[in-house]
N, C-alpha and C positions, 0 to 999 in steps of 0.2 A: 139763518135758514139753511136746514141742509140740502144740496143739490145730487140727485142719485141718480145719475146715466142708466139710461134700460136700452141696451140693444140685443143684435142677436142676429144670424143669418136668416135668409128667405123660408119662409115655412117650419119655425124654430117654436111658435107663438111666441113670439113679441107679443103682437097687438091684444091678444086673447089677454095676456098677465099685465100688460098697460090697463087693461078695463078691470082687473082684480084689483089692483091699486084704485082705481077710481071708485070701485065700489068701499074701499074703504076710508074714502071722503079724503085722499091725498089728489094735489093737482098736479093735472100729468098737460105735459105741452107736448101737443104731437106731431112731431115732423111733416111727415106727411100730408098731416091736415092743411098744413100751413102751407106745404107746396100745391095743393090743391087749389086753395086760397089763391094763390098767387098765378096760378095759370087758370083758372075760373074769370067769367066773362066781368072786368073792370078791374082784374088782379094788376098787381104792379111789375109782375113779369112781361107779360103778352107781347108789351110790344116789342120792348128789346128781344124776347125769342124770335117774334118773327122777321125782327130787322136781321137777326142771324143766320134763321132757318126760315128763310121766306118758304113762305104754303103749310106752315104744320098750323096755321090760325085757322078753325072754322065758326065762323059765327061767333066770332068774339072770345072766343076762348082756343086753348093750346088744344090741338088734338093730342093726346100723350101717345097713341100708338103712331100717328106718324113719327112724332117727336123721336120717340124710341128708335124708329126706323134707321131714323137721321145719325145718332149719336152711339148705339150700343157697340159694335166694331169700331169705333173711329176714336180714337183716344183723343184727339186735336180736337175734334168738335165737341165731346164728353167736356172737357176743360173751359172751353170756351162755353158750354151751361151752366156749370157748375159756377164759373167766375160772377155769371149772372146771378143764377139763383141763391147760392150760399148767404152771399150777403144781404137780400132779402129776407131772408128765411132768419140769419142770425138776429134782424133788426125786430123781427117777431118773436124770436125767444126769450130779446132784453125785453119786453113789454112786458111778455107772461110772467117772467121773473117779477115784475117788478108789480105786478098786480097780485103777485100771491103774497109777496112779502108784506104789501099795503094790509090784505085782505087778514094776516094777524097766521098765514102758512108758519109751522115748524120745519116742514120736509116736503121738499113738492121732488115730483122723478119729470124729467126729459128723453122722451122715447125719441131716441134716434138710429134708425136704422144703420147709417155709415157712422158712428159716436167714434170709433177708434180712426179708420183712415181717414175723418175728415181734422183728425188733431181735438174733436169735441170731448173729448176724455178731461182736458184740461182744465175745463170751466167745470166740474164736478166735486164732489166731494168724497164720492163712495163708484163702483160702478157694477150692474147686476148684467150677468148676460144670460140669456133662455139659450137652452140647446136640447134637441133629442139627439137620438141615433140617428144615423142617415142614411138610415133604408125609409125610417117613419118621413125625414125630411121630405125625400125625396117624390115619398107618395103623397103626401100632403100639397106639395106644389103641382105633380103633374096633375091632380084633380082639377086643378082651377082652369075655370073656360078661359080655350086658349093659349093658353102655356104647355109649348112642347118641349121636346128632352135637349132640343137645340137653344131655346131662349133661357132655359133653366143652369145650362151651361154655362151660357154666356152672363146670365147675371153674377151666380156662382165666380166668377172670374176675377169682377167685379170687388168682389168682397173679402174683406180677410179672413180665411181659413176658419173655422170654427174652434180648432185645438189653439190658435194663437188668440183668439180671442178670449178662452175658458184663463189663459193661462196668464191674461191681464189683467181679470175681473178681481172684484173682491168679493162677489157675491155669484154663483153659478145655481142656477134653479133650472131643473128638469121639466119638461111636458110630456114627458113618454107614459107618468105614472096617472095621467087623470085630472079632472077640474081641483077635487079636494086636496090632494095632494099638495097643489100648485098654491090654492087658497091659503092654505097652513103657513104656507113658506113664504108667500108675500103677508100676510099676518106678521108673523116671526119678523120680518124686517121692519114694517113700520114700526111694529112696537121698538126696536134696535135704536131707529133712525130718529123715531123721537126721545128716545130715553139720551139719544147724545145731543141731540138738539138742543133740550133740557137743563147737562151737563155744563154742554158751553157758555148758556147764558147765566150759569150760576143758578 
């Protein structure tokens, strides 16, 4: 089965070309969802969060805007989540693997926001990153409730560069040009990613 890393920075549409993939009946594991998951009321995060960050628990689940509060300046506390969560998080992507392969997958993608600085690049086989310009980036994010030009920064800081990501990829796909545009070009790769599928298995 081929493994295709889809990442990309904040307001890049990732998740818009994660859901074009899924429209074309390939299995996408979504980071995210899965951190959701995990700090959602009976997640397997929670408690050790709050054994770390006592008070970001409300009602049984992670508050994520305390949480954030907690961790986004603070590199020592950022690590000490991540120590938590990653490994959770990895223990849910061997599953998903391992249900699509069961399930008779050629090519499933792994949408992971952090794919490159978390070393996820690794366990892949192909990697596609989404980028626009970053005038478009930038308007894109500051629309979203609640996110000012200071959090936008700060996550930005966060993440590796956009040019050092294009210039890891093997696959770079635009959102600046439109839904169809973007359609075409995740088309264009699955047909790719299974014609090598295909290949390998003879």
């Amino acid at each position: 089965m081929i493994i295709l890393g889809l990442t990309g920075s904040i307001g890049m549409g990732k998740s818009a070309t994660a859901n074009l993939f899924r429209e074309e009946g390939v299995p996408v594991y979504d980071a995210d969802a899965a951190v959701h998951a995990l700090y959602a009321e009976g997640g397997a995060a929670v408690a050790p969060i709050e054994a770390a960050f006592p008070g970001v628990v409300e009602g049984g689940s992670v508050d994520r805007t305390r949480l954030r509060t907690r961790v986004l300046d603070n590199p020592a506390a950022m690590k000490m989540l991540e120590g938590i969560v990653h490994p959770l998080a990895g223990a849910a992507q061997v599953e998903f693997r391992q249900k699509a392969k069961v399930e008779g997958a050629e090519f499933a993608v792994l949408d992971i926001p952090l794919l490159f600085e978390t070393g996820g690049d690794r366990n892949c086989n192909y990697t596609l990153v989404v980028t626009a310009p970053a005038n478009i980036q930038r308007e894109r994010v500051l629309s979203r409730p609640g996110v000012t030009a200071e959090t936008f920064e700060a996550i930005l800081a966060r993440q590796m560069p956009d040019a050092d990501k294009r210039a890891r990829a093997d696959f770079i796909l635009s959102t600046a040009h439109g839904f169809d545009f973007a359609r075409d070009q995740v088309r264009a790769i699955v047909a790719l990613m299974i014609r090598i599928a295909r290949d390998q298995n003879g």
